[in-house]
C-alpha positions in Angstrom: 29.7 -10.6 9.2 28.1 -8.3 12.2 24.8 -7.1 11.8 23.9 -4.0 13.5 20.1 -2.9 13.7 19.4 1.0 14.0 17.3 3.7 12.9 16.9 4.5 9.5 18.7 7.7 9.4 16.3 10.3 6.9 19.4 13.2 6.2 21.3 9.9 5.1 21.0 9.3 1.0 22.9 6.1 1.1 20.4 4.7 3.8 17.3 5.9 2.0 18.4 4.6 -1.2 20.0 0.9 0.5 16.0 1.4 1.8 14.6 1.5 -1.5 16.6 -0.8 -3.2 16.0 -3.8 -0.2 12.4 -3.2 -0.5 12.4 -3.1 -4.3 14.3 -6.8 -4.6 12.2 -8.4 -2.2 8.9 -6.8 -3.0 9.0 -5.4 -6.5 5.0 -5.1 -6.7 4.8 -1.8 -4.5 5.8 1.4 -5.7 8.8 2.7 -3.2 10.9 5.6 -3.5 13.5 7.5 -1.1 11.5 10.4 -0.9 8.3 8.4 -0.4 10.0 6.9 3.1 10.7 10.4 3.8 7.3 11.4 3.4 5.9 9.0 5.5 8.6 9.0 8.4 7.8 13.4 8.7 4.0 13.1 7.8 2.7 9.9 9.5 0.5 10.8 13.0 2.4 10.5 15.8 0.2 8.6 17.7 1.5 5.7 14.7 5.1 5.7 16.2 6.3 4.8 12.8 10.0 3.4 13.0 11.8 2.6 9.9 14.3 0.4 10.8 17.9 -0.8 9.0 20.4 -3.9 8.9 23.5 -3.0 8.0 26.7 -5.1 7.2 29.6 -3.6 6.2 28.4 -0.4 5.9 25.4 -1.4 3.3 21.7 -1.7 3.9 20.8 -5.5 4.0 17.7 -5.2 5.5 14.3 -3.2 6.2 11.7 -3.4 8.2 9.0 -1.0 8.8 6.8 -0.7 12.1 4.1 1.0 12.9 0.7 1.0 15.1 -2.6 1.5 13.1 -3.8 4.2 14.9 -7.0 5.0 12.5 -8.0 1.6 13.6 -11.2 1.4 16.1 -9.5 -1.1 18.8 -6.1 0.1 20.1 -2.9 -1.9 20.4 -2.7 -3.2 16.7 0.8 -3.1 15.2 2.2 -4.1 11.7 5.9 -5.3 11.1 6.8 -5.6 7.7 10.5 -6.7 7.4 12.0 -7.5 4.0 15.9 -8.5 3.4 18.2 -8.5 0.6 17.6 -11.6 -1.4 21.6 -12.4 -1.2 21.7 -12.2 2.2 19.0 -14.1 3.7 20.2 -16.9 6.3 22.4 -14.4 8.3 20.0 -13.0 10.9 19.6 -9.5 9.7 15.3 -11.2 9.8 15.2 -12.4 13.6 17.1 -9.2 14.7 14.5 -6.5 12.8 11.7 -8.5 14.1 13.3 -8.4 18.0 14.0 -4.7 17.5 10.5 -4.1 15.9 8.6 -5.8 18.4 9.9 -4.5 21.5 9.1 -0.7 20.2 5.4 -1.3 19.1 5.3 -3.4 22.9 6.2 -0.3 24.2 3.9 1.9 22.7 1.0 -0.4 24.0 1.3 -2.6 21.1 -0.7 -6.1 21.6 -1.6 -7.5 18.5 1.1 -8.0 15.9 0.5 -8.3 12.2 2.9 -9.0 9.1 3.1 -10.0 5.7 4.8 -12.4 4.3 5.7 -13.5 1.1 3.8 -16.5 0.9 6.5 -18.8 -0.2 7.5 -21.6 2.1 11.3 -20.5 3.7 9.4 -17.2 4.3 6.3 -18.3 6.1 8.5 -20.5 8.4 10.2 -17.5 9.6 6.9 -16.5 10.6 6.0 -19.5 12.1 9.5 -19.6 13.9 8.5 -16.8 15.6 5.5 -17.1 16.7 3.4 -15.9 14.1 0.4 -17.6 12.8 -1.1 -17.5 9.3 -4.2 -15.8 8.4 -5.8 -14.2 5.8 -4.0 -13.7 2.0 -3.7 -11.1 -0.8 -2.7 -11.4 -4.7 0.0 -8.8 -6.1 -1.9 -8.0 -10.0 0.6 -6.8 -12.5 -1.0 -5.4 -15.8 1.1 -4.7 -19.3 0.5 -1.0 -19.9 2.9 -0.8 -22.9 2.2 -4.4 -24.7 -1.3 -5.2 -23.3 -4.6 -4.6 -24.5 -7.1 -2.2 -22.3 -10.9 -2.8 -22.7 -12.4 0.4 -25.0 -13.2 3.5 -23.2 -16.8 3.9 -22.2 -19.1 6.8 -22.3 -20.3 7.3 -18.6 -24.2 7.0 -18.7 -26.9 9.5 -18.2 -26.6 11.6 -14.7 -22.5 10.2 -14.6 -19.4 12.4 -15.1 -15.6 11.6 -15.4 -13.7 14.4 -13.6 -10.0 13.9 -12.6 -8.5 14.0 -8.9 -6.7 17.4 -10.0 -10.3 18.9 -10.2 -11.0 18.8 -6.4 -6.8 20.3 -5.4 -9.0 23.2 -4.3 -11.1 21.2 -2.0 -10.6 17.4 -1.6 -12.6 16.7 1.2 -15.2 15.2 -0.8 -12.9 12.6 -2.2 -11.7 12.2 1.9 -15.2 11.2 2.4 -15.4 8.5 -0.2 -12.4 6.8 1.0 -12.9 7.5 4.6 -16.5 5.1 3.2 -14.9 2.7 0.7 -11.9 1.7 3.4 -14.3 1.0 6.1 -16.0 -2.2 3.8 -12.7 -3.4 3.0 -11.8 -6.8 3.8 -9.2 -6.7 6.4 -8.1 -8.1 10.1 -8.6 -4.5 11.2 -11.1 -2.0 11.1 -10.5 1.4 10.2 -12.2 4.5 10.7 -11.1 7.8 9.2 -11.8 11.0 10.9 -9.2 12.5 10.6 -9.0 15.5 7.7 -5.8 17.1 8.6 -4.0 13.7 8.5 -5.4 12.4 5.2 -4.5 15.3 3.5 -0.6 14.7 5.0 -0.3 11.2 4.4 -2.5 10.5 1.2 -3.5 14.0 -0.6 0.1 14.6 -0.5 1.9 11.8 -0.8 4.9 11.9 -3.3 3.9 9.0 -4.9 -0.3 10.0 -5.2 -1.1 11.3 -8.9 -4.0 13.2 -8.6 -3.9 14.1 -12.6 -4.5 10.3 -13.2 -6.7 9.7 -10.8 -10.4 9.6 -12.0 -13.5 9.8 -10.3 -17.2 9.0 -11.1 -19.4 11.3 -10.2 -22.9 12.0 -9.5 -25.0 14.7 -9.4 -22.4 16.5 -8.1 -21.3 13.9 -5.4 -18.0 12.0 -6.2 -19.7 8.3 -6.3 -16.5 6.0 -7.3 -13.1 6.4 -7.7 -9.8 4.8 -8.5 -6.8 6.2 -6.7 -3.5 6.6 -8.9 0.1 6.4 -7.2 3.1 7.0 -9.7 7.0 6.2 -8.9 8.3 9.2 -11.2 9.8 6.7 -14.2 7.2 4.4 -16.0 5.6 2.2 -13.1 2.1 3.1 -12.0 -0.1 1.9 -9.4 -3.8 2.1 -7.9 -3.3 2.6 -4.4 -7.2 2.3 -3.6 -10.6 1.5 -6.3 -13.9 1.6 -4.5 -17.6 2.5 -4.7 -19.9 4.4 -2.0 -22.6 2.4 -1.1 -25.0 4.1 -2.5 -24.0 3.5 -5.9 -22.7 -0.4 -5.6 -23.8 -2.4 -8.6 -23.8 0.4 -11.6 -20.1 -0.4 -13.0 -18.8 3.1 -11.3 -15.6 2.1 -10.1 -14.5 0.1 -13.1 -15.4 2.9 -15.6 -13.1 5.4 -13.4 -10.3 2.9 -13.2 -10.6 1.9 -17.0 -10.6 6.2 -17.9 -7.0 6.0 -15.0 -5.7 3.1 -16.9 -6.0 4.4 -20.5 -4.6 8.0 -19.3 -1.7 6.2 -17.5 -0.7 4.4 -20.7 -1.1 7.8 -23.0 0.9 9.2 -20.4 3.9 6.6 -21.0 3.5 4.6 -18.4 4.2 0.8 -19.1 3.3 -1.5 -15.9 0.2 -1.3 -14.1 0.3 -2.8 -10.3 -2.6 -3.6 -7.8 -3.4 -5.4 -5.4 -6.5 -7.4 -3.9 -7.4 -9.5 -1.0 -8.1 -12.6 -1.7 -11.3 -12.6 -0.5 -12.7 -10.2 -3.0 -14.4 -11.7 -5.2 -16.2 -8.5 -7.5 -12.6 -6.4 -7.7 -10.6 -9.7 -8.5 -13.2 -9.8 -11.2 -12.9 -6.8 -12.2 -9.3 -6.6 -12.3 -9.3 -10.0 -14.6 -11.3 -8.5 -17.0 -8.5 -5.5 -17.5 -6.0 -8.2 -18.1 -4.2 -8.2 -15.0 -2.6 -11.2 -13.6 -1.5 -12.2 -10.2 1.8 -11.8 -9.7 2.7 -12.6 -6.1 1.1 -13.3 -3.1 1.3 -12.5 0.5 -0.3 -14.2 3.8 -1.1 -11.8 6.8 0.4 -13.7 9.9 -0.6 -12.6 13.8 1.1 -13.2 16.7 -0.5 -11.7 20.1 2.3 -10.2 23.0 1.8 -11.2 26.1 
């Protein structure tokens, strides 16, 4: 069997679906549609050089790998290759080949400092290791039964607090910019971000195919959005929170889980029947939180590193 790496091709259904479908058997935690790889591969900033790349034998998509620089991040030359291959055909070398291909575009584009997840099971994680990537910090996949599960009651916001949807601010959603421009800046992470960028947020999150801002629900304070819990949806019955947090004025009052409890309950009413997250493994107060909405850990990844040159 030959196994040609190229371009994803966007015009092409077959390859955005063969796309989908890899990352979906390999990674079923993360929401992932064809027109959400569009999206990103026409919106994300240039100065990313995003590359979606494909395996293909005999004419079908095998294997995926997504590369990219993190350009919001505050020290230049980190890179993220994410490569994911058909469970049923692991073994042949579609893996090494995406990596090879992957590598030598973000080296290239100044790219220094490599960083990928992997599935932290133990064929995977050699891989890694095989080529020259080094383990570092983990994350839990939480998975959450919508349809058969049990949701805490709904809460009354206290005094001064009011629940307002993410469709309340389609007019102007710089204020919600601003508290996740905040929150994403104290999140645990081997790179720091900094957003600054308006125009950009509102291309690759605001409008993202897969954000919901109808179930998205924000806390709010005297007027000032406070906490929030950011919905995505896949279109069918799988929903997501892409991003809970809190500005740091208001840590400690319960703000972000009473948004993400008023999301959850919506999302269910809404027919929606799985709930996904996500949480580093280091975070202690979401994990918490999370727990106490019934999730459960459901996978598990472990950032690896490798440094070029």
């Amino acid at each position: 069997m030959t196994v040609i790496i190229r371009d994803l091709r966007p015009d092409a259904r077959a390859d955005l679906e063969g796309f989908a479908r890899v990352r979906h058997l390999a990674l079923p935690f993360i929401l992932f549609t064809p027109d959400s790889l569009v999206h990103d591969l026409t919106h994300l900033h240039p100065d990313a050089h995003y590359r979606p790349l494909v395996a293909v034998a005999d004419g079908e998509v095998i294997g995926t790998a997504q590369v990219h620089l993190s350009h919001e991040s505050t020290e230049p030359g980190q890179g993220n290759i994410n490569v994911y291959v058909h469970p049923e055909h692991t073994r042949r070398g579609a893996g090494s080949l995406l990596v090879r291909a992957a590598e030598e575009h973000l080296a290239a584009h100044g790219g220094t400092r490599l960083y990928s997840w992997v599935l932290d099971e133990p064929g995977n994680r050699a891989f890694a290791e095989r080529h020259g990537y080094r383990a570092s910090r983990s994350a839990h996949f939480l998975r959450l039964d919508l349809a058969n599960g049990t949701l805490p009651p709904l809460q009354d916001p206290p005094p001064g607090v009011e629940l307002r949807r993410g469709s309340d601010y389609a007019d102007d959603p710089r204020p919600l910019f601003e508290l996740d421009a905040e929150t994403t800046a104290d999140e645990p992470g081997d790179v720091d971000y900094e957003f600054t960028d308006y125009a950009a947020w509102l291309a690759e999150t605001w409008r993202h195919p897969l954000f919901n801002p109808e179930l998205t629900s924000v806390a709010v304070v005297d007027g000032r959005p406070a906490a929030f819990t950011a919905a995505r949806t896949d279109g069918g019955t799988r929903y997501s929170t892409a991003m809970t947090g809190t500005a740091r004025a208001f840590r400690g009052r319960g703000l972000a889980k009473l948004a993400k409890n008023d999301s959850l309950h919506r999302a269910r009413a809404a027919g929606y029947t799985e709930a996904f997250t996500g949480n580093d493994t280091g975070n202690a107060p979401m994990i918490a939180i999370n727990e106490w909405f019934g999730y459960a850990v459901c996978g598990t990844e472990v950032r690896h590193v490798r440094e070029l040159g």
